[in-house]
N, CA and C of each residue as an Amber inpcrd file, in Angstrom:
protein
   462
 -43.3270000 -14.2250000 -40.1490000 -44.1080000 -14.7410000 -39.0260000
 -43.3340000 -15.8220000 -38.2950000 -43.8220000 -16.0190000 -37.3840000
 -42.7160000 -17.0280000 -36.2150000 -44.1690000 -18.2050000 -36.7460000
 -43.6320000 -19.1970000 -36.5470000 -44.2170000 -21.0440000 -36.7960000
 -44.0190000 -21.2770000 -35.8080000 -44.9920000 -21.9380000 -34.5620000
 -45.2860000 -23.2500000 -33.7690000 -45.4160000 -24.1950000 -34.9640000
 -44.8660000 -25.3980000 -34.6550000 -45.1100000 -26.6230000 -35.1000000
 -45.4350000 -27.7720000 -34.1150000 -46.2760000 -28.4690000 -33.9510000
 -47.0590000 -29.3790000 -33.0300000 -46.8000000 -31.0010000 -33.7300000
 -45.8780000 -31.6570000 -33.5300000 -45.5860000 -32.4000000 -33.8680000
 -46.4330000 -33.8520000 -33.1840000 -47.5100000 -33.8530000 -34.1430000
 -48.4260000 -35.5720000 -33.1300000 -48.7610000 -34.8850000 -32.2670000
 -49.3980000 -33.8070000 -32.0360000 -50.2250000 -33.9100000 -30.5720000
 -51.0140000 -34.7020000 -30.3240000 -51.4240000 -34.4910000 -29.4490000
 -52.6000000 -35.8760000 -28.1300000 -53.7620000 -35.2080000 -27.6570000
 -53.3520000 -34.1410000 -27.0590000 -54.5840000 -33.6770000 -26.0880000
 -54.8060000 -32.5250000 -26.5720000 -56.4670000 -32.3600000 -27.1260000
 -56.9820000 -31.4900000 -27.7630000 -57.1750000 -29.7980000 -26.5460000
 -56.6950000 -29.7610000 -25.4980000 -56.9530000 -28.4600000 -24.8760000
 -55.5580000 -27.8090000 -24.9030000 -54.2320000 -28.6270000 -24.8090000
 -53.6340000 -28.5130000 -25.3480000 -53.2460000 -27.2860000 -26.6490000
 -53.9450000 -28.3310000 -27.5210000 -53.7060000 -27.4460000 -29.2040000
 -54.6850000 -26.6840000 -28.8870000 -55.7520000 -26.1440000 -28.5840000
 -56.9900000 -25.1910000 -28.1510000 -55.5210000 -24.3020000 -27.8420000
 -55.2450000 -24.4530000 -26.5110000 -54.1860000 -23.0060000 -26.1170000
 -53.4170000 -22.7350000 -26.9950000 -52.6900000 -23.5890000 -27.5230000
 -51.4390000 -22.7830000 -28.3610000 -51.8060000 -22.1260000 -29.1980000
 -53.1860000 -22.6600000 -29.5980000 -53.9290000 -21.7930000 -30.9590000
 -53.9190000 -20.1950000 -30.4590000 -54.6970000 -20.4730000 -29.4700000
 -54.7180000 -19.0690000 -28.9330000 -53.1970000 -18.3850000 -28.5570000
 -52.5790000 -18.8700000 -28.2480000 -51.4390000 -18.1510000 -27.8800000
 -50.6150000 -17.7310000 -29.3180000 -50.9930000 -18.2120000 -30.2960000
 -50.2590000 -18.1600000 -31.9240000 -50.7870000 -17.0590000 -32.6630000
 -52.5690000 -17.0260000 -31.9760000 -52.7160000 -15.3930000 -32.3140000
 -52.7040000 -14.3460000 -31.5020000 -52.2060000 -14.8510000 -30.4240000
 -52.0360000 -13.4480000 -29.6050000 -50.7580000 -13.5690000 -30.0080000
 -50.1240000 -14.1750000 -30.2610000 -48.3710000 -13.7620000 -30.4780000
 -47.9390000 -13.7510000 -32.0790000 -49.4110000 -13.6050000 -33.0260000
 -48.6270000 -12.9930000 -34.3090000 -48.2320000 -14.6430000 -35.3870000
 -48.6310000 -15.6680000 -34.6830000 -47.5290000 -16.8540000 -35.2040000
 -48.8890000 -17.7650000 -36.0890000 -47.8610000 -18.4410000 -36.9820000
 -48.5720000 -19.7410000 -37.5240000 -48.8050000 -21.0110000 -36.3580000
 -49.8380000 -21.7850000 -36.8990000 -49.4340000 -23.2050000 -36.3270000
 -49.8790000 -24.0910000 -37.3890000 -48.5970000 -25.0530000 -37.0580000
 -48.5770000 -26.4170000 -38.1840000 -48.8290000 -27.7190000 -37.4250000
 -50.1630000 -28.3270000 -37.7390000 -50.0330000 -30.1880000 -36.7290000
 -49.8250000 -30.3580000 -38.0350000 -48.9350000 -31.2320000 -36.7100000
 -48.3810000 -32.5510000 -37.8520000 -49.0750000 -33.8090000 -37.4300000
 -49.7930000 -34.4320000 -38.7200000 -50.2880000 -35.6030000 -38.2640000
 -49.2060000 -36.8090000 -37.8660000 -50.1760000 -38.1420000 -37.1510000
 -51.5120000 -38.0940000 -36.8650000 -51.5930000 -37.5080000 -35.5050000
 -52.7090000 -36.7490000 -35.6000000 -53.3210000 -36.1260000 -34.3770000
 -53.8010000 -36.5120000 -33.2460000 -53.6770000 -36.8400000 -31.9600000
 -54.4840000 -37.5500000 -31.2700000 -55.9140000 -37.3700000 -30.7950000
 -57.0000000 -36.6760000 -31.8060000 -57.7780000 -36.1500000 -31.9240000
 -58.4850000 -35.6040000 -33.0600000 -59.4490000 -34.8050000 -33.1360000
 -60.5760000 -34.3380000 -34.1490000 -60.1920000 -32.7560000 -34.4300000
 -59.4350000 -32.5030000 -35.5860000 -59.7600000 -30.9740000 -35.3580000
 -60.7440000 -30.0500000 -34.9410000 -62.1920000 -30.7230000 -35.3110000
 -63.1770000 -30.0930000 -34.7940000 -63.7540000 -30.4170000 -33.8670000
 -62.9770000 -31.3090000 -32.5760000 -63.4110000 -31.8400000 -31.4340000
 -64.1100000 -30.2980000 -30.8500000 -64.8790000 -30.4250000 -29.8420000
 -65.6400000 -29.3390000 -29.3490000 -64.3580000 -28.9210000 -28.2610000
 -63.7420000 -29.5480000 -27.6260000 -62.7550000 -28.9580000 -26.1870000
 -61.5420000 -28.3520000 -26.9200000 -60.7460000 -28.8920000 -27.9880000
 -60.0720000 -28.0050000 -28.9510000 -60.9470000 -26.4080000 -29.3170000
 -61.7340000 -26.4730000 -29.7320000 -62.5820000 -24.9060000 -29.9680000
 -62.4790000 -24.5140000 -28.5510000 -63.1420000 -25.3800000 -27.5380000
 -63.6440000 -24.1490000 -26.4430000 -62.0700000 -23.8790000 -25.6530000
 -61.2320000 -24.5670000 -25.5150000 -59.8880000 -24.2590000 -25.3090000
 -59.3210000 -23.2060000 -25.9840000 -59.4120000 -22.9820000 -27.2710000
 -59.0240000 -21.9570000 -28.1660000 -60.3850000 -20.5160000 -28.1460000
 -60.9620000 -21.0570000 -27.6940000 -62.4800000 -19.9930000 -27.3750000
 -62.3020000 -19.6160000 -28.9510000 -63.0400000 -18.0440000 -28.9450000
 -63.1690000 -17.3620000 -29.9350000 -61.7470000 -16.7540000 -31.2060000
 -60.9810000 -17.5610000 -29.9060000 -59.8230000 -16.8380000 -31.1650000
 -59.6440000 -18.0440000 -32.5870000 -59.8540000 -19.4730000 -32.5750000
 -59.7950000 -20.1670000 -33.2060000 -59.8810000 -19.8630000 -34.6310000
 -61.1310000 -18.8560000 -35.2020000 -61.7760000 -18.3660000 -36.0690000
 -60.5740000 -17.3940000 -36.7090000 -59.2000000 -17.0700000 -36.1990000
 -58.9710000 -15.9980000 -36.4160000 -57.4710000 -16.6060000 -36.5140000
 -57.0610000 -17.9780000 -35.9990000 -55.9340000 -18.6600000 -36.2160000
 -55.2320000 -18.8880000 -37.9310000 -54.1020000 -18.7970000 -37.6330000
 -53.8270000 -19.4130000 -39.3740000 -52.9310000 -20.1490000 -39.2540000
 -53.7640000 -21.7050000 -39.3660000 -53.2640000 -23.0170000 -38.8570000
 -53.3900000 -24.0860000 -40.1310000 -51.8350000 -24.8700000 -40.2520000
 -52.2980000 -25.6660000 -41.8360000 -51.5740000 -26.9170000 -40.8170000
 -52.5630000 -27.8820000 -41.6880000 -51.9850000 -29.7620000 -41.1050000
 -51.3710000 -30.0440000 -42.1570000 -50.4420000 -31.1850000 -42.1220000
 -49.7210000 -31.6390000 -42.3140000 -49.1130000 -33.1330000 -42.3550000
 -49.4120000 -34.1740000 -43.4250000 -49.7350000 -35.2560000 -43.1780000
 -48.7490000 -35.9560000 -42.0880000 -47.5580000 -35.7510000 -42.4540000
 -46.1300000 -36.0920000 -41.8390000 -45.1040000 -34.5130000 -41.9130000
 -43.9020000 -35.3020000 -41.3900000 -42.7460000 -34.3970000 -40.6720000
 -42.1330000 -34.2010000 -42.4330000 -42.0910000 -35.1060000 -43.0230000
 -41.6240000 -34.9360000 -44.2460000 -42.2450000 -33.8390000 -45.4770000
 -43.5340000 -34.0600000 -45.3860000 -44.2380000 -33.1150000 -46.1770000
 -43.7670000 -31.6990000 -45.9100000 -43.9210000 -31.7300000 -44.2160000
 -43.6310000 -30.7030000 -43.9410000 -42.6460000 -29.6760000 -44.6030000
 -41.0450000 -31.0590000 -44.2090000 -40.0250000 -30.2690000 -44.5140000
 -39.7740000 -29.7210000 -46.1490000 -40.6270000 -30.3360000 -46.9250000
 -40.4730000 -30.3940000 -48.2360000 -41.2040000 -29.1080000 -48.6010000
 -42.1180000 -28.8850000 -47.6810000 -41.9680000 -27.2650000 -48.0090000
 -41.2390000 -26.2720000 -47.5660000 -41.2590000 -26.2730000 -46.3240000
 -40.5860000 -26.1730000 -45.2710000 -38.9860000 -26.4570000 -44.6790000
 -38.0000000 -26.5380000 -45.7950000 -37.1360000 -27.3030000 -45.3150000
 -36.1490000 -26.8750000 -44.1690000 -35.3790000 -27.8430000 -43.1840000
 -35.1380000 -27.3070000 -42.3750000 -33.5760000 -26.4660000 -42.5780000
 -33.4500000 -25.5600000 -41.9940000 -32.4020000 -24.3140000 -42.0380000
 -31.8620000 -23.7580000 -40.7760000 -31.0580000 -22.9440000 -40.6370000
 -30.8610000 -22.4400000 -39.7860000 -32.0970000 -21.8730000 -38.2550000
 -32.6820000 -21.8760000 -38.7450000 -34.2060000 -21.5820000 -38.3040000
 -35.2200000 -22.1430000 -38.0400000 -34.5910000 -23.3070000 -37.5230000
 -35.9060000 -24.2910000 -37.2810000 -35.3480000 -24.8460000 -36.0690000
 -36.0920000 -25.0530000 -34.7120000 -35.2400000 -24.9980000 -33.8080000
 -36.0280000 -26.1510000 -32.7800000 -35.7110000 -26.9550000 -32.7530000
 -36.5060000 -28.1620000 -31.8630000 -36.5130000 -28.4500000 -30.5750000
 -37.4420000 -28.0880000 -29.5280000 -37.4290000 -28.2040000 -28.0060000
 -37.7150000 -29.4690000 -27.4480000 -36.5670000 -29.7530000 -26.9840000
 -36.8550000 -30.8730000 -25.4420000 -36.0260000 -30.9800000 -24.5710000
 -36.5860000 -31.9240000 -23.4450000 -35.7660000 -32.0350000 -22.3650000
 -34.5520000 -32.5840000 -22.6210000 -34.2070000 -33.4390000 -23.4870000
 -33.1210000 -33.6050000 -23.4210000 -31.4740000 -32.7410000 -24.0840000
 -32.3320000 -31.4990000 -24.5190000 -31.0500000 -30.6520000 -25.1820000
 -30.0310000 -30.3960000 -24.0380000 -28.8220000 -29.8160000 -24.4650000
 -27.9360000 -29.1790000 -23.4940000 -28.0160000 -27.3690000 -23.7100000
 -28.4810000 -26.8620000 -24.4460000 -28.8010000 -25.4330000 -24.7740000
 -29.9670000 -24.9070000 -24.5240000 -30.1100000 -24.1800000 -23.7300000
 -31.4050000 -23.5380000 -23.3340000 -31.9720000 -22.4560000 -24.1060000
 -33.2420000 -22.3900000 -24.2840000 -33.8480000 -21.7960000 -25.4270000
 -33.7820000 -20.3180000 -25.6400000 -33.2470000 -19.3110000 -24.4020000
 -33.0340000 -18.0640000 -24.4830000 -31.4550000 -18.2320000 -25.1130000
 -30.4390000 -18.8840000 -25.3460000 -29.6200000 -18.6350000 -25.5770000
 -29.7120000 -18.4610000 -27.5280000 -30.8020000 -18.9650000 -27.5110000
 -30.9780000 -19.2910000 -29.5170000 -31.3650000 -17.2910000 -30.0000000
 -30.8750000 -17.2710000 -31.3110000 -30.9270000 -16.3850000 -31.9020000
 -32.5650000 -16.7580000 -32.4150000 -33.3190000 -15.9660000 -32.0830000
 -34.5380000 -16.5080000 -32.9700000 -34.8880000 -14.9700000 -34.0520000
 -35.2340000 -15.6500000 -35.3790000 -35.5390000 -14.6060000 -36.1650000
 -36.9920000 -14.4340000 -36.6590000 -37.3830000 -13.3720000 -37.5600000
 -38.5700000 -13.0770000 -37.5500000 -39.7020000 -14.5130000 -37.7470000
 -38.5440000 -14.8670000 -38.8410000 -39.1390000 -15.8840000 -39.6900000
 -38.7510000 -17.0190000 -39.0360000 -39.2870000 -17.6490000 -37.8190000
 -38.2450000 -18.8710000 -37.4740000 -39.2040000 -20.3130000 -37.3000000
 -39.0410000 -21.2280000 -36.9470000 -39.6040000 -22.6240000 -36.8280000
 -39.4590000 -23.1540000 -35.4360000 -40.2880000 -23.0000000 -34.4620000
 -39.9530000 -23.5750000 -33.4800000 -40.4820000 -25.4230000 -33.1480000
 -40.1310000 -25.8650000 -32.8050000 -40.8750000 -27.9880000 -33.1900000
 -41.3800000 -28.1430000 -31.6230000 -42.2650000 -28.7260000 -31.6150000
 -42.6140000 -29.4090000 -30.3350000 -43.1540000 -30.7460000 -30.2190000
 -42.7770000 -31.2690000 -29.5090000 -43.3370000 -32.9090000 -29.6750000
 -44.5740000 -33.0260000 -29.0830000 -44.8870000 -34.5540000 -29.1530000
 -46.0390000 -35.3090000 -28.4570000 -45.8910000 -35.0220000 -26.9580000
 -46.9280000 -34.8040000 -26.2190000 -47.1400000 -34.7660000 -25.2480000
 -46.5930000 -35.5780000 -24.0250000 -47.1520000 -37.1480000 -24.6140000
 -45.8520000 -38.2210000 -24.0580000 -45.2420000 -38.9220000 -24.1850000
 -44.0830000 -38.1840000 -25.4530000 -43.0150000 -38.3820000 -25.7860000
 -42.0040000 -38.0960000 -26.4060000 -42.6410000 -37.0750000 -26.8400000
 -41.1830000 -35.5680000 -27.2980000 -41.0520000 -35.5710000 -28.7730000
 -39.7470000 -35.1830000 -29.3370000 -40.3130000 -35.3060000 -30.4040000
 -38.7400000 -36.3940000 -30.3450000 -39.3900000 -37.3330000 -31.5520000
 -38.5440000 -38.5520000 -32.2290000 -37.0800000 -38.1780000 -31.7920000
 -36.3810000 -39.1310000 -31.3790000 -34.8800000 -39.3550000 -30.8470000
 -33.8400000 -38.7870000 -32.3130000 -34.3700000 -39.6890000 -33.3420000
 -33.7280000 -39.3030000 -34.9440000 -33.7240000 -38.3160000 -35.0730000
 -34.7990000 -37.2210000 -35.2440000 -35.2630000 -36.2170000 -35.5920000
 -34.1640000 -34.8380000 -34.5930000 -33.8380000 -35.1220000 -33.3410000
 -33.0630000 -34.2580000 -32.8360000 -31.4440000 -34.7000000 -32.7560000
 -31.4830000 -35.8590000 -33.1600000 -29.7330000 -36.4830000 -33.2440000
 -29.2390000 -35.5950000 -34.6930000 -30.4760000 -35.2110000 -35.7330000
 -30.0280000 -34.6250000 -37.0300000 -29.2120000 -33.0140000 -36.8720000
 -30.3880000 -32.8780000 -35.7790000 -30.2460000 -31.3890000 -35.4140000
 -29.8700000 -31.0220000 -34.0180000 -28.3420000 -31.2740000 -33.6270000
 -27.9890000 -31.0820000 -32.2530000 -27.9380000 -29.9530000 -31.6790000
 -27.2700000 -29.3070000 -32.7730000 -27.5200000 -27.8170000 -32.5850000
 -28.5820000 -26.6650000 -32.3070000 -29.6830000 -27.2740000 -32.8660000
 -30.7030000 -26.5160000 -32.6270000 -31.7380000 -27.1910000 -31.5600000
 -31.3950000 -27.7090000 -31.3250000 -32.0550000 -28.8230000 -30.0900000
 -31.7220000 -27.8380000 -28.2730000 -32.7950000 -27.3340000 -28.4660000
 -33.2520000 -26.3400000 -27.3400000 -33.7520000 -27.3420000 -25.9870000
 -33.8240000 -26.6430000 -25.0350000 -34.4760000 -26.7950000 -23.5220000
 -34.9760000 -25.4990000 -22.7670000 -36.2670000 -25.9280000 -21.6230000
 -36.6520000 -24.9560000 -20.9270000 -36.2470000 -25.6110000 -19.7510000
 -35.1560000 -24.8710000 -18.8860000 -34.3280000 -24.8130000 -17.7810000
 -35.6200000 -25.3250000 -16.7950000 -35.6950000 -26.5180000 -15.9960000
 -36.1060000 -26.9960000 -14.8380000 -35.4550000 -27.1110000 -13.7900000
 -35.8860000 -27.0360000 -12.7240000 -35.3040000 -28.3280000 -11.3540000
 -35.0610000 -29.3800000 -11.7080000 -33.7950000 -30.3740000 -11.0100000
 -33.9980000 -31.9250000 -11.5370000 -34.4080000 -32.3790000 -10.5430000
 -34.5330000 -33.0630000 -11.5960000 -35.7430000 -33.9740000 -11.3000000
 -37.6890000 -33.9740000 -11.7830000 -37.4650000 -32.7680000 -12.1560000
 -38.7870000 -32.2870000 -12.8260000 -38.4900000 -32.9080000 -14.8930000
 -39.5820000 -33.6020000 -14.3920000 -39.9670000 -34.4840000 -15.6810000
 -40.1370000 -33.3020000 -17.3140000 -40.8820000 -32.9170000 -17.3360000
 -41.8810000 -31.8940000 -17.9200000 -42.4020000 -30.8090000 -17.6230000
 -42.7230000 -29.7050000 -18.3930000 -43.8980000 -28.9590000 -18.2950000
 -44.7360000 -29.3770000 -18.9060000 -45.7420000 -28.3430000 -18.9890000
 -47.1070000 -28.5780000 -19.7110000 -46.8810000 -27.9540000 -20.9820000
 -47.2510000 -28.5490000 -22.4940000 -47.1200000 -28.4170000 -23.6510000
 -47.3510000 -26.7190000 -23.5960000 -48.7380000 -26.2200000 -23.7390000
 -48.9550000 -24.9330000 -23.8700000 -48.0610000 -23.6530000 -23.1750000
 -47.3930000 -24.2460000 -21.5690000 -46.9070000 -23.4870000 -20.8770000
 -45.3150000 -23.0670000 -21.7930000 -44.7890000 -24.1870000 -22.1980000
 -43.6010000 -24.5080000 -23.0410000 -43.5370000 -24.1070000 -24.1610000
 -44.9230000 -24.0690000 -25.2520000 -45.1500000 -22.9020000 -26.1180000
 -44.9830000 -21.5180000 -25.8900000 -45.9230000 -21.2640000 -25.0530000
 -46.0460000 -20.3250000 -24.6860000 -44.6810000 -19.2470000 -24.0140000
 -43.2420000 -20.2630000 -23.0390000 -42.8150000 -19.5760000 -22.7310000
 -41.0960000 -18.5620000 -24.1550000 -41.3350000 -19.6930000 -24.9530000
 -40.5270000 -19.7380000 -25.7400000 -41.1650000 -18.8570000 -27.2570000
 -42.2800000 -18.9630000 -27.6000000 -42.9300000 -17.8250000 -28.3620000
 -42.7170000 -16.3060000 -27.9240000 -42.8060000 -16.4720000 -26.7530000
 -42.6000000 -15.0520000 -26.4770000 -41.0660000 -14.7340000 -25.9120000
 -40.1820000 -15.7070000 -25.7160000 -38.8470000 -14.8950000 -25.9440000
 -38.3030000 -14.6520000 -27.6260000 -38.8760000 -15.8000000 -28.7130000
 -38.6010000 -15.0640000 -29.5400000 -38.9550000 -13.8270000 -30.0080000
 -40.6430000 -13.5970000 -29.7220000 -41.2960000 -12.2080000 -30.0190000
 -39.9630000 -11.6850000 -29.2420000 -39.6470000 -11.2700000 -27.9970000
 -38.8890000 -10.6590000 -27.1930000 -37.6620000 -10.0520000 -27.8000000
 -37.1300000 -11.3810000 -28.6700000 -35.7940000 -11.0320000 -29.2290000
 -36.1270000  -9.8590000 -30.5270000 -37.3810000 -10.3280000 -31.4020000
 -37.6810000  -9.4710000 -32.3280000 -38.9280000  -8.2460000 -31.7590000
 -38.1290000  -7.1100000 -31.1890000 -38.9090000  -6.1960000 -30.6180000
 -39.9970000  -5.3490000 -31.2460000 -39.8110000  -5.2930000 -32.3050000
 -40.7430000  -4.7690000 -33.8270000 -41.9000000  -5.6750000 -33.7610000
 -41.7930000  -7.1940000 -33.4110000 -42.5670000  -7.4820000 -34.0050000
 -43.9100000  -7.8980000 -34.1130000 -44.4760000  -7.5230000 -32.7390000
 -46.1580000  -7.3180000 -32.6420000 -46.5690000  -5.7460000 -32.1600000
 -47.1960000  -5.4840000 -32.6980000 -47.8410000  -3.5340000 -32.2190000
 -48.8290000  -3.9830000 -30.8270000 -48.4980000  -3.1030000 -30.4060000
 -49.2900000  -2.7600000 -29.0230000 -50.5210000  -1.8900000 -29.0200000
C-alpha cells in the first residue's frame, strides 16, 4: 500500500480530504501528532463525508514512534517547497512513504537536511508561496499510483 503521512496537521478539512483521497487511491494515512484538532471534530468527518468509515488511518504520537516502526528507507520520500527535485522525477514503489508537513510550516528544516535526497517538490510559478495541502496530496498520490499501473482495479 502507498502511506500519506500528515505530519502536525492544523486544519481539520484538510485531513477530511486526504482521508478521502487515501481511499479512493488505495493508501494508508498516518497523523502525526500533535494535531491541530479533534479527530472526531464534526468538519474533519463531513470533509471526509462517508468515506471516513472506510479509511485505514493510525496516529502517531511523534515522528519518532513513527520511524521506529516505520523506519526510514529508500522509500520514504518528503515534500516541500524547498526541494530541488520534483516529485515526478522519484521512483515511487508499491510500498512507499510519502511525508507532508504542517500547513504553516512544512515539515521541520532537520528532518529534510537528513534526507536531501528524497526531499521532493510540486513545480510552481515563482513566486507562488504554496498549494493547498489536499491539492499536493492529492497531486503526488496519484503519480505514484501512475507509476505503479497494477495498482488500483477499475
Amino acid at each position: 500500500m502507498l502511506n500519506i503521512i500528515l505530519i502536525e496537521p492544523r486544519i481539520p478539512q484538510n485531513t477530511g480530504n486526504i482521508g478521502r483521497l487515501c481511499v479512493a487511491g488505495n493508501a494508508r494515512l498516518h497523523l502525526i501528532h500533535p494535531l491541530g484538532f479533534s479527530i472526531d471534530e464534526k468538519s474533519l468527518k463531513r470533509a471526509g463525508m462517508d468515506y471516513w468509515k472506510s479509511l485505514c488511518v493510525k496516529e502517531w504520537e511523534n515522528i519518532e514512534e513513527f520511524w521506529k516502526f516505520y523506519p526510514v528507507d529508500k522509500n520514504h520520500f518528503f515534500l516541500s517547497t524547498k526541494a530541488k527535485k520534483i516529485y515526478y522525477e522519484a521512483n515511487f514503489e508499491n510500498e512507499c512513504f510519502l511525508y507532508f508537513g504542517r500547513e504553516d510550516a512544512g515539515i521541520n528544516k532537520e528532518i529534510l537536511s537528513l534526507y536531501p535526497n528524497q526531499t521532493l517538490k510540486i513545480p510552481m510559478t515563482k513566486g507562488t508561496r504554496s498549494i493547498n495541502l489536499a491539492t499536493s496530496v492529492g497531486a503526488v498520490l496519484y503519480e505514484a499510483i501512475r507509476q505503479n499501473k497494477n495498482y488500483l482495479e477499475f
